[in-house]
N, C-alpha and C positions, 0 to 999 in steps of 0.2 A: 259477632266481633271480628267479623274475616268475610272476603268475597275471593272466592274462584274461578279458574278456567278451565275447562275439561278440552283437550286435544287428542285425537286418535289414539297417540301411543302416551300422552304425558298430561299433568295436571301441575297447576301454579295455583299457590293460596299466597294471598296479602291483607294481612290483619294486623291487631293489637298483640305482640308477644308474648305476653301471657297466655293466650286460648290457642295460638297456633303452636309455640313451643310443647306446651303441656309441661312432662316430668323434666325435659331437659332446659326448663326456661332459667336455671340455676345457672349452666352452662355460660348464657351468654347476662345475666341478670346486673353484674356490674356494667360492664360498657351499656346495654341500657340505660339505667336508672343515670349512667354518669349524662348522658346526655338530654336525658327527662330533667336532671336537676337545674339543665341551663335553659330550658323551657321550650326543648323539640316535643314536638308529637312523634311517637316512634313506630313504625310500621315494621316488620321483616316479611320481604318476598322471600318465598320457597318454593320448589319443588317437594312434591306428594305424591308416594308411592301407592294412591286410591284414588277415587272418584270426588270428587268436592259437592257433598249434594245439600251444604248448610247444615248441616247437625255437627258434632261434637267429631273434631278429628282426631283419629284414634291410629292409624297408619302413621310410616315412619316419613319422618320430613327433614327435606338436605335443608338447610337454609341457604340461600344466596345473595341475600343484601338486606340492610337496614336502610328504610327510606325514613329521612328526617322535614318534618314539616314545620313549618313555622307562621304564630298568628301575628302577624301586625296588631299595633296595638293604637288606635287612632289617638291623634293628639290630643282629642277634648274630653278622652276617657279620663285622667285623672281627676280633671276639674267636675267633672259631671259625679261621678262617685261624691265627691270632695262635697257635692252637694247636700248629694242624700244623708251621707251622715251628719251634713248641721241640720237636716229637717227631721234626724230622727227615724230613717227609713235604714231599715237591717239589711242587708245584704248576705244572700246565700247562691254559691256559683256551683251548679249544678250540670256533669258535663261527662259522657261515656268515656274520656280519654284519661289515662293515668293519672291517677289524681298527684301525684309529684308534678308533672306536667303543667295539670292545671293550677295549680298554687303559686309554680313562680309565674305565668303569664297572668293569675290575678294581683302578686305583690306590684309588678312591673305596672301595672293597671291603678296601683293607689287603693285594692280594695283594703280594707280596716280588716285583719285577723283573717289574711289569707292564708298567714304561715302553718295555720292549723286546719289539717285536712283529714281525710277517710276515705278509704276503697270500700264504697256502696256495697262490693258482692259481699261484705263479711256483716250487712242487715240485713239478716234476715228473718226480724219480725217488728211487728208494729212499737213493742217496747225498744228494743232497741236502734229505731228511727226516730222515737220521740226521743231517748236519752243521746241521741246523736246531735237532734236540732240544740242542742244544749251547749253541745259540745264543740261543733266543729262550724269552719266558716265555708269550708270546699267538699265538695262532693264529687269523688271520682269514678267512673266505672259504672254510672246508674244507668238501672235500667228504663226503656218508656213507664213501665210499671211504678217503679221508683219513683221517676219524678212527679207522679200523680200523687203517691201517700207520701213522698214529700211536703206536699204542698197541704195535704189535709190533714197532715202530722201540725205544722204550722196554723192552721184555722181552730186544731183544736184547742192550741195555746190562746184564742183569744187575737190572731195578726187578724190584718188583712191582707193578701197578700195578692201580688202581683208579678205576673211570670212572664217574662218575654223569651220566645225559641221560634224556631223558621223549619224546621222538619217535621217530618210527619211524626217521628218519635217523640213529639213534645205534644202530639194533640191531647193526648189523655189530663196533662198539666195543665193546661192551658183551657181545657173547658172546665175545670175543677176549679182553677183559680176568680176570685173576684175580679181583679183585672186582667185580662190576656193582651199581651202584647207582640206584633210581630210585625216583619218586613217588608216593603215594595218584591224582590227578590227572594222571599221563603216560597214555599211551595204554596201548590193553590188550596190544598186541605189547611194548611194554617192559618193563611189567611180567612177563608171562610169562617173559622173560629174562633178569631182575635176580637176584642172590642176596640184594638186599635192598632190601624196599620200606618209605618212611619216610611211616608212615599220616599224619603231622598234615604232610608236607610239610616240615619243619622241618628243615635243614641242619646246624643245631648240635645233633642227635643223636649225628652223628656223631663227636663227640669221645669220650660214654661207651661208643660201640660198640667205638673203637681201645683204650679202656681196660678194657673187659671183656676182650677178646680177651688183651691184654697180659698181662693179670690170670693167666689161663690159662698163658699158653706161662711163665711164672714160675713157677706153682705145680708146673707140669709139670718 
């Protein structure tokens, strides 16, 4: 959840606040979440009194700035959602970033029961990931792991389920799921494992793809 720079005499980490703050994430924890609840992505660069070598930072860290990111949200996102739930298709948004975060950039999106969310690190077991898919619409903080027994948490209900992601952190989802879907622009391990890549990138293909398909198993 953090990438660093190691320099002669100094180190800089920029991550997710939680795993970089540690004990003192309380410290700065409102102005955070205040800005997670308008639907930033919230990073804090720091300075690091150790080596950044990717494990669990344990040394003292000055913080130096909160970087604030933000997702666009394409125009035909609402309509396209707006679809799937007249066809009956469940929607779960599944995403390593603050699940505050992610719930208002899915409300903003039109998805159905975004307002109800979960921090993945606090599943940690198979029961409670199945009494999770029950519960919640947003999934925040998962890990590549995660989104795989996710998705096999949902197969065991009896779904079919269909996963679209573009990083490598999603291959594990995405070969487990029935349908994999992913982008012109995701990387080349996901593509290779998609059963369907959307060349212009464009989300609301997917409506005519469920309605081809439909078209079939009808005619059939």
């Amino acid at each position: 959840k953090y990438s660093g720079v190691n320099f002669e005499e100094e180190t800089y980490v920029l991550g997710a606040p939680e795993f970089v703050l540690g004990d003192d994430y309380d410290k700065y924890q409102k102005q955070i979440e205040d800005y997670g609840s308008k639907g930033y992505r919230v990073l804090l660069f720091s300075k690091y009194d150790d080596s950044a070598d990717g494990r669990k930072l344990t040394a003292k860290i000055a913080p130096l700035a909160l970087v604030l990111i933000t997702n666009p949200i394409r125009e035909s996102a609402t309509e396209t959602f707006k679809f799937f739930a007249a066809q009956g298709v469940e929607i779960k948004v599944i995403s390593g970033d603050n699940p505050r975060t992610v719930s208002e950039v899915a409300k903003k999106a039109g998805i159905k029961g975004a307002e109800s969310y979960v921090d993945a690190s606090t599943l940690d077991s198979d029961e409670k990931i199945d009494e999770a898919m029950r519960k919640y619409t947003v999934f925040g903080r998962v890990t590549p792991e995660q989104k795989k027994e996710i998705v096999l948490a949902l197969q065991r209900k009896g779904h079919n389920v269909a996963m679209t992601g573009d990083g490598v952190n999603d291959i594990l989802a995405l070969r487990k799921a029935n349908a994999s879907i992913t982008f012109a622009s995701a990387s080349d391990a996901a593509k290779s494992c998609s059963d369907v890549v959307l060349l212009d990138d464009d989300f609301s293909h997917l409506k005519s793809v469920v309605a081809e398909g439909r078209r079939v198993v009808n005619n059939i």
